[in-house]
Residue, then its C-alpha position, 0 to 999 in steps of 0.5 A: x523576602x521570607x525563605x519560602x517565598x524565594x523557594x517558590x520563586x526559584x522552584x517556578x523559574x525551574x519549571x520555567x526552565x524545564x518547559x523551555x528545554x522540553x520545548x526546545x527538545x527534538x521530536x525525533x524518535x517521540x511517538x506518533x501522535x495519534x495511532x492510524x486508524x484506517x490501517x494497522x502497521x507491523x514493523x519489522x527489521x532493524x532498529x531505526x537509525x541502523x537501516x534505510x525504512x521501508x512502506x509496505x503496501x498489500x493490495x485489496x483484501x490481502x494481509x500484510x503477509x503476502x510481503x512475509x518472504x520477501x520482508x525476512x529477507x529484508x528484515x537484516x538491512x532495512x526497517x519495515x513498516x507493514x501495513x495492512x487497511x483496515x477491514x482487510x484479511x481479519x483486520x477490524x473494519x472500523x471507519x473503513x466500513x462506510x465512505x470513502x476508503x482510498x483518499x483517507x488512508x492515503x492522508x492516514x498515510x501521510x500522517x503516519x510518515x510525517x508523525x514518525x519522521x520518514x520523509x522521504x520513504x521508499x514505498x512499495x505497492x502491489x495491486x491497490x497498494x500500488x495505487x495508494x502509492x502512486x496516490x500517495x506520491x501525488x498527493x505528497x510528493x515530499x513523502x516519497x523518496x521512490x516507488x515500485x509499483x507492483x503490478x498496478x494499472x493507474x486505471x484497473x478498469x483498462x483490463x475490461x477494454x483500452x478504451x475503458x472509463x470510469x463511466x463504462x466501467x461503473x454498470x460492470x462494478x455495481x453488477x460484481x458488487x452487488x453479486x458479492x453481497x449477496x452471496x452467502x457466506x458458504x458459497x463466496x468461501x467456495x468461489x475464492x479458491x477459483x477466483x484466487x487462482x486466476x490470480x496466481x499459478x503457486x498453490x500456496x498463493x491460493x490458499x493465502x489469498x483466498x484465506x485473506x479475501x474469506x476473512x475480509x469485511x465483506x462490505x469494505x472488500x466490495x466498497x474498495x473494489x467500487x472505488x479502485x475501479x472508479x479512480x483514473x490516475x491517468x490526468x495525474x500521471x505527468x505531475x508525479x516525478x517521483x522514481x518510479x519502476x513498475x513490475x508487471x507479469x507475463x504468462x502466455x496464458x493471459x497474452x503474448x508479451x507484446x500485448x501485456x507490455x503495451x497494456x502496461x506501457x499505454x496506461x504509463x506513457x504520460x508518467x515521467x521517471x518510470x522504469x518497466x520490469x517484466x516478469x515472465x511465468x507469473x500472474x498478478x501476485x509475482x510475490x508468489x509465483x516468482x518470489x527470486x525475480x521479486x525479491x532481485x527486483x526489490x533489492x535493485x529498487x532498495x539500491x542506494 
């Protein structure tokens, strides 16, 4: 056999070796395999491996930046992973613009935790984040160590009537969605402002929600706020038995705290592991109004 030959035959069992070593390397810490596309995600904090990972979920038409106080405070132990869905607050709409919008990102979701080795990951949620989360934690129970869920009903259209299903509540969203469409640029701008503030009392929350909802793909805004309203989580309840705890606001302008906490309570009764948390003086965004209560609830749920 010439000099050559035994060259190429050793140079090929090398390559060989190299596959197998390649093969047999651990994926920890490799790249995810494909980018979201349905959401963006900024991470924030520490390196990975030098604190516990946190999932941010922001509620419908908000950015990210409505969990920015809170993640500076987390940022020296944990390592957040910020989302914010696609057509959202100046995000690019992309495949959010048409379709469904909910199920999907919750299986991007589930992809993002499983292609960066988060499971389990403690999950955060406010408003239709909160709903993502729970859908999340149904859906794939493995990827959720624990919840905290942020003022979210399991069916919003409860806050219409107790007695509220998806089919009573449909008229009243095709009606509030087509009003929003139609509405002309000028004039939804203007609205925000009122809309925002039925929402939160500090006037620093409604300047940052009404910026978010004005930058919002109008078409994606409307098509998931059709969808949360017509997405009863109530059946699944009893199957989700991830630890779960639920901060709801309080203020007596919006009914006395026996009313708000059966609202609440009824919605949750058939969910096992919850833990309910009031929040007093606040409105729907407590980040906001009550950023002390919400950051001491936060660092509770984060407890090992």
């Amino acid at each position: 056999m010439s000099v050559s030959r035994i060259t190429l035959r050793i140079f090929a069992l090398l390559l060989l070796l190299a596959a197998i070593l390649l093969l047999r390397k651990p994926l920890f810490g490799q790249a995810i395999t494909a980018a979201p596309t349905r959401f963006s995600v900024v991470i924030e904090g520490v390196a990975p491996g030098n604190g516990t990972d946190v999932l941010l979920l922001p509620g419908l038409a908000s950015s990210r930046d409505v969990y920015a106080a809170e993640a500076k405070l987390l940022a020296p132990n944990f390592r957040l992973h910020l989302i914010q869905v696609a057509g959202f607050a100046c995000e690019p709409a992309g495949p959010n613009a048409s379709g469904p919008i909910l199920a999907p990102v919750v299986e991007q979701l589930h992809q993002y935790i499983i292609d960066n080795h988060l499971q389990p990951i403690p999950v955060i949620g406010h408003s239709m984040g909160g709903l993502l989360a729970l859908m999340l934690a149904q859906a794939h129970p493995g990827d959720v160590s624990k919840l905290l869920i942020v003022d979210t009903l399991p069916f919003y259209g409860l806050v219409f009537s107790p007695g509220a299903t998806v089919e009573s509540v449909a008229p009243q969203a095709k009606v509030m969605a087509d009003q929003i469409l139609k509405m002309p640029a000028d004039q939804f701008a203007a609205s925000q402002p009122l809309f925002a503030s039925r929402m939160v009392i500090s006037p620093d929350g409604v300047k940052a929600i009404s910026a978010s909802s004005i930058a919002s793909d109008r078409t994606v805004f409307v098509n998931a706020m059709v969808e949360d309203l017509a997405t009863d989580l109530r059946p699944q309840l009893a199957t989700i038995k991830t630890p779960a705890t639920l901060l709801y606001p309080c203020e007596a302008a919006e009914g006395s705290e026996a009313q708000v906490t059966a609202l609440y309570t009824t919605a949750y009764a058939s969910m096992p592991n919850l833990h309910l948390v009031r929040i007093d003086s606040s409105r729907h965004f407590i980040m906001y109004d009550q950023p002390i209560a919400f950051d001491k609830a936060i660092q509770t749920f984060l407890k090992p």
